[in-house]
C-alpha positions as CSV (number, residue, x, y, z in Angstrom):
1,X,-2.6,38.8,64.4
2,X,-2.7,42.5,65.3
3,X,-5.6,43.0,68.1
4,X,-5.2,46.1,69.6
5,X,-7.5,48.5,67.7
6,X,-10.2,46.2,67.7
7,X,-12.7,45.5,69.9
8,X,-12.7,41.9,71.3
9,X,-15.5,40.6,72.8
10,X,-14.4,37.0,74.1
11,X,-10.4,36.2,75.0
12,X,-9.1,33.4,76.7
13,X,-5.4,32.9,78.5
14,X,-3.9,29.5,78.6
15,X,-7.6,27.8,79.3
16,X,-7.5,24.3,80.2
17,X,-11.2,22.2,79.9
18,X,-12.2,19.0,80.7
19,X,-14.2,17.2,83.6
20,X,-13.8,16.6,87.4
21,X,-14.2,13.1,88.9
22,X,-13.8,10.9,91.6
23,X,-11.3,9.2,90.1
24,X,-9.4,12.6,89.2
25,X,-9.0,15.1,86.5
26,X,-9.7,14.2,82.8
27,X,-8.2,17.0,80.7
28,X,-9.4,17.5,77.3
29,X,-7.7,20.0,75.9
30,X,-5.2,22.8,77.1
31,X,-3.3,26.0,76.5
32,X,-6.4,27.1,74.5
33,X,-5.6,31.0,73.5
34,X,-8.6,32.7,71.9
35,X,-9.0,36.6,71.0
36,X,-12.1,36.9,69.1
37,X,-13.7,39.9,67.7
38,X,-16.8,41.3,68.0
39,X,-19.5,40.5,64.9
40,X,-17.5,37.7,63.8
41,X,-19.3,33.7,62.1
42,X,-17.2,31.2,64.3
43,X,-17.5,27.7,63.7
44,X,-16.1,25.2,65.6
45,X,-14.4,21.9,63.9
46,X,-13.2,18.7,65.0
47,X,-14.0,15.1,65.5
48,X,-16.2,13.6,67.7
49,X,-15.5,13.5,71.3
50,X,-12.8,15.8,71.2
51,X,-14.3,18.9,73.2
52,X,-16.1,21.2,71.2
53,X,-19.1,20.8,73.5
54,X,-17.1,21.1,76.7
55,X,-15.0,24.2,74.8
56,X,-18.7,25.9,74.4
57,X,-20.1,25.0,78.1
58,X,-16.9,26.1,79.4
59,X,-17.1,29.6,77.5
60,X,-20.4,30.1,78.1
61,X,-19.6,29.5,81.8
62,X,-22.0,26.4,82.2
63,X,-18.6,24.1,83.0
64,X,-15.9,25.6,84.9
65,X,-12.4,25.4,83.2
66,X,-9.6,23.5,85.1
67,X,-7.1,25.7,84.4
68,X,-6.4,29.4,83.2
69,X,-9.1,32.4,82.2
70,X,-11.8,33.7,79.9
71,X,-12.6,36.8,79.5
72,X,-15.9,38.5,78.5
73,X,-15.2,42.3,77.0
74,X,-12.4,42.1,79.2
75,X,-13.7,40.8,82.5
76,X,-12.6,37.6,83.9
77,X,-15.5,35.6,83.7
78,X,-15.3,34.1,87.1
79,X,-16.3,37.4,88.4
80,X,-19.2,37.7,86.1
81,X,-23.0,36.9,88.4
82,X,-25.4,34.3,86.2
83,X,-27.7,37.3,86.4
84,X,-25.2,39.5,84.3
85,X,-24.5,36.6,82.2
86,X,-27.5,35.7,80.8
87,X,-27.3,39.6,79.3
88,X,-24.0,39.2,77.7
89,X,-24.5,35.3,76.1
90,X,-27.4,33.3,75.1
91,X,-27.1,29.3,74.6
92,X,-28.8,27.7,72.0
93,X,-28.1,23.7,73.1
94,X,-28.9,20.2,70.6
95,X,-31.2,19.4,73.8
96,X,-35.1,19.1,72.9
97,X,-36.9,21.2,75.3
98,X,-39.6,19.4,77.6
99,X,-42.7,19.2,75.9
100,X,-45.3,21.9,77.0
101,X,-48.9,24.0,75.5
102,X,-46.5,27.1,74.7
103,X,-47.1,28.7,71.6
104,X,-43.8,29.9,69.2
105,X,-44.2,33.5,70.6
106,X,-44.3,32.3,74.4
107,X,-41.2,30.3,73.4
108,X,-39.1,33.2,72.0
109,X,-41.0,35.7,74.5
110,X,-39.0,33.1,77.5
111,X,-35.7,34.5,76.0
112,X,-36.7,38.2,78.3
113,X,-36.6,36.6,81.6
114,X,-33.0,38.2,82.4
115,X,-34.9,41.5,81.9
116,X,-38.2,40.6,83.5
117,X,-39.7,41.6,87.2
118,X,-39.5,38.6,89.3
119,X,-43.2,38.3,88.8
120,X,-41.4,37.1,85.0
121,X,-44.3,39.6,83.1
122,X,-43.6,40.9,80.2
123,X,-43.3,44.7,79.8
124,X,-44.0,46.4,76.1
125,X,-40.3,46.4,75.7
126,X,-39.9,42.5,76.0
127,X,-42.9,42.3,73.9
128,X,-41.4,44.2,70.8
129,X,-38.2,42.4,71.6
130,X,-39.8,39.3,70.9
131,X,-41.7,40.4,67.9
132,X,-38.2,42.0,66.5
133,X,-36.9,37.9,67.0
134,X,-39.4,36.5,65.1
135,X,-39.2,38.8,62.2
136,X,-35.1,38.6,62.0
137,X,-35.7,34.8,62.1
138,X,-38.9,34.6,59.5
139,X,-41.4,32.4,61.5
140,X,-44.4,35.2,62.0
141,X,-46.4,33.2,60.0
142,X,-45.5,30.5,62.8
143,X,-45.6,32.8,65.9
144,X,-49.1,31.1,67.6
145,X,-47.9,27.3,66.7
146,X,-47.8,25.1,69.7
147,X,-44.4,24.2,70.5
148,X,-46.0,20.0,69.6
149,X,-47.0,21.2,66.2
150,X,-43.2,21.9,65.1
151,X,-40.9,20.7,62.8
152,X,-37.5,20.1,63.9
153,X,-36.4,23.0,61.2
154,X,-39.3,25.0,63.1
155,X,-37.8,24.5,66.0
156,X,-34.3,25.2,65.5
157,X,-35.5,28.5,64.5
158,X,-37.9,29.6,67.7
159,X,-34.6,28.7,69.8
160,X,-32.7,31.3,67.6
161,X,-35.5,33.4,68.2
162,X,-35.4,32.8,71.7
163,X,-31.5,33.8,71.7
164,X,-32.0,37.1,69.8
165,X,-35.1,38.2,72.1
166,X,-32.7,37.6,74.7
167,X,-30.8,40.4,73.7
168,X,-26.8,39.6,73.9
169,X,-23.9,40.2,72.2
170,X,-23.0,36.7,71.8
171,X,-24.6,33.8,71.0
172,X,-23.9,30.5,70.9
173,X,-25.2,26.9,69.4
174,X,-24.0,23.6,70.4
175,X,-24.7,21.4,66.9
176,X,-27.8,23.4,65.8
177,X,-28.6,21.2,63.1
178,X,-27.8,17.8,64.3
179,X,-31.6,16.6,63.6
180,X,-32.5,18.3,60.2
181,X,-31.9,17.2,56.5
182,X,-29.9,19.0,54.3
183,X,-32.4,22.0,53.2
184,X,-33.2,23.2,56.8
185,X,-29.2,22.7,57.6
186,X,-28.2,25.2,54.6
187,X,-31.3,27.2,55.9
188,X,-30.1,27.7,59.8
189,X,-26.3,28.3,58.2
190,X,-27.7,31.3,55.7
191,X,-29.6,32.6,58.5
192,X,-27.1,32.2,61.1
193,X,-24.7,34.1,58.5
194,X,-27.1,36.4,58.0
195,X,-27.7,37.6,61.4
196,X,-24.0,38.5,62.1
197,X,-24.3,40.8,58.9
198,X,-27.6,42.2,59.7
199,X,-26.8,42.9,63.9
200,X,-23.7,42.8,64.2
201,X,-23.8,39.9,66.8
202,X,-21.1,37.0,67.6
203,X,-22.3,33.9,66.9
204,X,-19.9,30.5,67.6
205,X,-21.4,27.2,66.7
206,X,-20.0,23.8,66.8
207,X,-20.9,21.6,64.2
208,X,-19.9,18.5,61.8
209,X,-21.2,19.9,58.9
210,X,-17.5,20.7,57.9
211,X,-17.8,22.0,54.2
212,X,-20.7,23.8,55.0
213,X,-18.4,25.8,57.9
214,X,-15.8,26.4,55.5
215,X,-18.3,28.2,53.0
216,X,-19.8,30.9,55.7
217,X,-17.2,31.1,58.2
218,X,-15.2,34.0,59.2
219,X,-13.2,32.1,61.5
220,X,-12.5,28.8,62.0
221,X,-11.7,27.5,65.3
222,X,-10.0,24.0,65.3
223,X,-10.0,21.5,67.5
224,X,-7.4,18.9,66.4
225,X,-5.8,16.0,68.3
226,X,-2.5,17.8,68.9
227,X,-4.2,21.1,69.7
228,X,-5.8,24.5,69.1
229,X,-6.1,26.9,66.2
230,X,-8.1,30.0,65.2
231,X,-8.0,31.5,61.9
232,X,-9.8,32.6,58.6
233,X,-9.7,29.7,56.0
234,X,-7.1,31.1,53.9
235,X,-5.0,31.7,57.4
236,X,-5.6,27.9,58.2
237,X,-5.2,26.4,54.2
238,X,-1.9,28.7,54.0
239,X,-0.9,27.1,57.5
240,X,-1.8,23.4,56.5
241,X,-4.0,23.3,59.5
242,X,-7.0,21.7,57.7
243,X,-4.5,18.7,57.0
244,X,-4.8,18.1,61.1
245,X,-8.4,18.4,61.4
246,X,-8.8,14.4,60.4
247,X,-6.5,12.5,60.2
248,X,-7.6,9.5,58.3
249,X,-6.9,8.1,55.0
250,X,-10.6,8.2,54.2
251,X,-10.8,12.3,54.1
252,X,-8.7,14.7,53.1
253,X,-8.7,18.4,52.8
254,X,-8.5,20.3,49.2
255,X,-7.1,23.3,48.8
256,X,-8.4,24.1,45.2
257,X,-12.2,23.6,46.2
258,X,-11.6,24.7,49.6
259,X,-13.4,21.2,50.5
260,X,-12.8,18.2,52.4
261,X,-13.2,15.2,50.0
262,X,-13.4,11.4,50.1
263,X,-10.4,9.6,49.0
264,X,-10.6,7.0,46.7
């Protein structure tokens, strides 16, 4: 694929991930080459247990890679201060915050702290930023809700909120709808697809909901047993790379519907 006129906002070289130990180095996955472009849908695929959490941390610099680069709008990210960070890439995790008195506003209003005096008060600006978060998201009739009185769907939408008051190019979601039923789930993915289109913001998720992905994706990252690809769903179905996704007589990928199906 032809990158040069456009403007990509994450890239990795050759990245390794995987975890330190005592007992040594446990690689998950390697030679992991990614050049993604700015206001782009990613979703991340693969089985469980395969990486997609540690790809994420690693990107988002929470996890250090083992081997090779990444590279934020063309800095290495090693070189990049936390402070700096937290103004280029917001983390939305599965995690369930500690519970606390804050209302849905103070919740979304805690995505300003990169920007705010080290007193953490909020200036007009970070007040209108968290008022413009609550209003791409749709929960003002939500904003003074204790954080106890939500919903899980609630929820998963204040820390969405929470990443757009923060203000950064890209954002990304480890599983953001692991705890919700099938309504809220279609309703984070149709708001999540609607944000790229409406901001113009990168947003990469991991997720299991595997036919949903396929439907509002504009790429496709793949994690498969034998390794790493990136691509548009006609790029991977004219590839055969869905075929590799799971490989189990059980499932199986269709191109006609564009679906993964149970076998009989």
């Amino acid at each position: 694929m032809n990158t040069s006129n456009k403007h990509i906002v994450l890239k990795t070289k050759d990245l390794s991930i995987g975890y330190c130990s005592k007992s040594g180095v446990n690689s998950v996955a390697k030679e992991i080459n990614i050049h993604l472009e700015k206001g782009k849908l990613v979703c991340l695929l693969g089985k469980n247990g395969i990486g997609k959490s540690t790809l994420l941390r690693t990107l988002s610099k929470t996890q250090h890679a083992l081997g090779g680069t990444v590279y934020l709008n063309n800095q290495d990210l090693a070189s990049i201060a936390s402070s700096e960070m937290a103004k280029e890439m917001s983390l939305v995790l599965t995690d369930r915050i500690p519970d606390s008195q804050l209302s849905v506003f103070e919740l979304v209003a805690l995505g300003r702290q990169p920007y705010t005096n080290w007193l953490g008060k909020l200036s007009s600006e970070d007040h209108q930023k968290a008022k413009k978060a609550i209003a791409q998201v749709g929960i003002e009739a939500i904003a003074a809700k204790k954080y106890y009185e939500l919903s899980d769907g609630q929820l998963q939408k204040v820390m969405i909120a929470r990443a757009l008051a923060q203000d950064t190019a890209i954002i990304i979601l480890d599983e953001p709808t692991a705890h919700l039923d099938m309504h809220h789930k279609i309703e984070v993915f149709k708001l999540l697809q609607n944000l790229v289109k409406n901001t113009g913001k990168t947003i990469i998720l991991s997720t299991h909901e595997v036919n949903l992905a396929l439907k509002i994706a504009d790429i496709l990252w793949l994690m498969t047993p034998r390794n790493f690809l990136s691509g548009s769903l006609q790029e991977h179905i004219a590839q055969k790379n869905l075929e590799e996704l799971f490989p189990s007589k059980q499932i199986k990928f269709d191109p006609v519907s564009e679906q993964f199906i149970l076998q009989n």
